[in-house]
Every structure is written in structure tokens, then in C-alpha cells.
C-alpha positions in Angstrom: 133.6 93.9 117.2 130.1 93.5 117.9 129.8 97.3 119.0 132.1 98.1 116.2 128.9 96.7 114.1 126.4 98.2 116.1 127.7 101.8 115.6 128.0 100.9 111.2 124.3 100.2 111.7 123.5 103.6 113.7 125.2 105.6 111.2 123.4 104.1 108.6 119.8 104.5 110.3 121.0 107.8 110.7 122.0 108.8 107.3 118.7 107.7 106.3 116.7 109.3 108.5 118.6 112.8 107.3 117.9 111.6 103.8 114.1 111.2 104.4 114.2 114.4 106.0 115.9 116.4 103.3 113.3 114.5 101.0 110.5 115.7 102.7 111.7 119.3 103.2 112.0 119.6 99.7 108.6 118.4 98.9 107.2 121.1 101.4 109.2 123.8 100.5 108.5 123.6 96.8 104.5 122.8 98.5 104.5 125.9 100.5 107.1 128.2 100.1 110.2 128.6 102.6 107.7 130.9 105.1 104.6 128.0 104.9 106.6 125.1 105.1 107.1 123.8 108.8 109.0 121.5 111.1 105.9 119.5 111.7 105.1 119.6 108.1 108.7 118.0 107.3 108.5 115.6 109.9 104.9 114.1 108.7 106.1 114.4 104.9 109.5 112.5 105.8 107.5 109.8 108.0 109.6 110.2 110.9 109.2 112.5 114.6 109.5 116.5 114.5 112.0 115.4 118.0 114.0 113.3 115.2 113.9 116.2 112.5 115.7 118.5 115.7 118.3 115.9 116.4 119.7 116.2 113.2 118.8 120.4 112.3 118.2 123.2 115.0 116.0 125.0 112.8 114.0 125.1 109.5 116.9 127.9 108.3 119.5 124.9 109.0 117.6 122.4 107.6 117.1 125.0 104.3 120.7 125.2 103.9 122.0 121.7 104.4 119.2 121.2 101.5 120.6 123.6 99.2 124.2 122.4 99.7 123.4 119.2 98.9 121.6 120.7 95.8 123.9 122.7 94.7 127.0 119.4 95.2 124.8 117.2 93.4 124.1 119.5 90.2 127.8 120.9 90.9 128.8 117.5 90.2 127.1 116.6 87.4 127.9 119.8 85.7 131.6 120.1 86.5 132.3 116.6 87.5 135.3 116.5 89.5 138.4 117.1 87.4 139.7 120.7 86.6 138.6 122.3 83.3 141.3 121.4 80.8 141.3 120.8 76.7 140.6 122.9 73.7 137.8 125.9 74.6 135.7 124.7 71.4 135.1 121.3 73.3 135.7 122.2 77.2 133.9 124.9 76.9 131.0 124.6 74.7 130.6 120.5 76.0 130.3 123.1 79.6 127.4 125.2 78.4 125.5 122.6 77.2 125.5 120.5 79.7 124.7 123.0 81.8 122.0 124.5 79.8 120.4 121.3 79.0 120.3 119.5 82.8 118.8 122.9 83.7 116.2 122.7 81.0 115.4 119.8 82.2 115.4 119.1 86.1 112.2 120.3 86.9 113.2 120.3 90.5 115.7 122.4 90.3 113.2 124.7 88.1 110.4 125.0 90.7 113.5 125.8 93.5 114.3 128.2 91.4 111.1 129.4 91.0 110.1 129.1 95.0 113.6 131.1 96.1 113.0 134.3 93.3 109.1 134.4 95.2 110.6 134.3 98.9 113.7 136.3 98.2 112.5 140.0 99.1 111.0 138.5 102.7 114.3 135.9 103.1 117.0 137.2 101.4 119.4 135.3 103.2 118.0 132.2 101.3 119.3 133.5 97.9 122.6 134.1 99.4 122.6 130.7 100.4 122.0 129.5 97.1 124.1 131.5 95.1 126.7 131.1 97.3 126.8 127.3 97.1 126.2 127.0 93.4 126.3 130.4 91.3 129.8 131.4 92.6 131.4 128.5 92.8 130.8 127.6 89.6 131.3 131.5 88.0 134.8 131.2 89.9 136.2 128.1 87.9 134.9 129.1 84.4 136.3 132.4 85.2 139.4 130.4 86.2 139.3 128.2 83.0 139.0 131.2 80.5 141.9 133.2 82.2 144.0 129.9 81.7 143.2 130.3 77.9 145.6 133.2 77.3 144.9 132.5 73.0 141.3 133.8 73.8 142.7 137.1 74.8 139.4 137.5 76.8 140.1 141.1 79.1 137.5 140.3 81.8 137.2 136.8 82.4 134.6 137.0 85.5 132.5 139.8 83.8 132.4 137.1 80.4 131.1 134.3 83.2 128.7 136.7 83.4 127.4 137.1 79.9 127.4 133.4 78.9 125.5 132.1 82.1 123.1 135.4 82.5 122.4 134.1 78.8 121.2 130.3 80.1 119.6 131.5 82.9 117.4 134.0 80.5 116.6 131.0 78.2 115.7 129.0 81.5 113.9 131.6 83.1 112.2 132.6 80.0 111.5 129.4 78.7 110.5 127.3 81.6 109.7 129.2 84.6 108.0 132.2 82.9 106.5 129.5 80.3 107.7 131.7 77.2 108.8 129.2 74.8 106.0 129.9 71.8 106.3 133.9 72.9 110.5 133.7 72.8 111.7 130.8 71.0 114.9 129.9 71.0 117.0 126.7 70.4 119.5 125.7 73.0 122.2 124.8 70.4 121.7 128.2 68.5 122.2 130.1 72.1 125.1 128.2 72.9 126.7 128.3 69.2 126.0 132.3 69.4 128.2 132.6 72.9 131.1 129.8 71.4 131.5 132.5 68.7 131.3 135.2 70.8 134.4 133.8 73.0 136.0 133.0 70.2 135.4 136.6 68.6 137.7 137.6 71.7 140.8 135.8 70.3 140.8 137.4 66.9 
């Protein structure tokens, strides 16, 4: 029993030790890009050893991805939740886009990880892959999935759609936020998202 105990509290020291690392990778990577941030550097910014940092990743491309996975599940989850898509387009759908278009407005994390991965991509384009692998596809794949299932939207190309209506948030995102555009570009969030609701439903007449 008593080592029983004693292995509940190494798991928890060890949990948080990951979790202080992962916080202080992302404050250097957004610091210092992926190619100026260090092991040392996330070691000192997490408060703990660089020996600990290597007993839990091999190397700062491990440590990178375990960081965007848990990224990507986090906004994935708040996004999507965890229950298939299901219900009336008008309210599944459009409830989808601006939730997502909102949180992404918002998070300025998310933002300035955005805006660190577009600057490192031609020199690590592996990152990107990383990224869009763990949130843009899985994501694409169950709207895609969700608009196929709506057979009254009569919607021929359900992945190239996906397409069109998140291109379209990421534009306002991108525009808006990362390229600072708002007075240059202006556009409402509910006026985007009421302009792709009628052009999904334009599909079913």
C-alpha cells in the first residue's frame, strides 16, 4: 500500500514537471522562434534541470510536438467538444463557425503560434505538418463528415466546402489579428459567418 502511494505521488510530480516544461517551451518558442529557442532556455523558463527536460523529451523537435498536440486537443476540444456533429445545419453548423471563429479571434496564444509557425515554416517545414496534422485535418475531416451526412444540403464536394468556410476564418483571423488589418479590412464576424450559412444553404436549393 505504502508503495502503491509512493508511485500516485511520482506520477504526480511527474505530470507536473512535464506541465512546467510544456509551459516554458511555449513561452520561448513564441520568445524566440522554434530555431532560437533552446533546451537550456526551456529548462531555466520552466524552473526545473535541462537533465529533467531530457527525461521526459529526447529533443527540442519532440518536445515541439507533444506541445502542439496538446494544443491542438485542448482547442480541438473546445471547439468540437466531444460528441459527434448532430442537429439541424442552421444551428450545428453555424453554432460550429462561430465558435470557432470567435475563440480564434480571441486566444491570443494561439494567434502568436500561428504567427511564430507561418515565420519558421520555409526553414522547418516539418513543424507545419505537425500542426496541421493535429488540428487542421482533423477537424476539416469531421465537418466534411457532418455535411456529407446532411444529404438535404445537396452539397457535391463536401471536403473542398470545408475548405471554403474555414479558408474564410482563417482570412478574417489572419487579416484581422495577425496582419493587424481590422481598420484597412473590416469585417464583422457575424456578417462572415451569416455570408457562408447562406452560402451552404444556397447548395440545397
Amino acid at each position: 500500500m505504502a508503495r502503491i502511494k509512493i508511485n500516485e505521488v511520482e506520477r504526480e510530480n511527474s505530470s507536473d514537471k512535464v506541465e512546467k516544461i510544456l509551459l516554458g517551451a511555449m513561452q520561448e518558442f513564441l520568445a524566440h522562434g522554434y530555431a532560437g529557442a533552446s533546451m537550456d532556455k526551456v529548462a531555466a523558463a520552466a524552473g526545473v534541470s535541462k537533465a529533467t527536460v531530457y527525461s521526459h523529451f529526447q529533443d527540442k523537435q519532440g518536445l515541439f510536438k507533444v506541445l502542439v498536440e496538446q494544443l491542438a486537443k485542448k482547442r480541438f476540444e473546445s471547439i468540437f467538444g466531444t460528441e459527434p456533429l448532430e442537429g439541424e445545419p442552421n444551428i450545428v453548423l453555424r453554432g460550429l463557425l462561430t465558435k470557432a471563429l470567435n475563440q480564434m479571434l480571441k486566444d491570443k496564444e494561439y494567434q502568436a503560434f500561428q504567427r511564430m509557425l507561418i515565420g519558421e515554416s520555409a526553414r522547418f517545414p516539418e513543424l507545419s505538418q505537425v500542426f496541421l496534422r493535429s488540428i487542421a485535418k482533423p477537424g476539416s475531416e469531421i465537418i466534411a463528415s457532418y455535411l456529407a451526412s446532411r444529404s438535404e444540403l445537396n452539397i457535391p464536394d463536401p471536403e473542398a466546402m470545408v475548405w471554403i468556410l474555414m479558408g474564410s476564418l482563417l482570412h478574417l483571423v489572419i487579416a484581422h489579428e495577425i496582419m493587424h488589418g481590422k481598420e484597412i479590412m473590416p469585417m464583422e464576424s457575424d456578417r462572415l459567418v451569416d455570408a457562408l450559412m447562406h452560402l451552404v444553404v444556397k447548395c440545397a436549393d
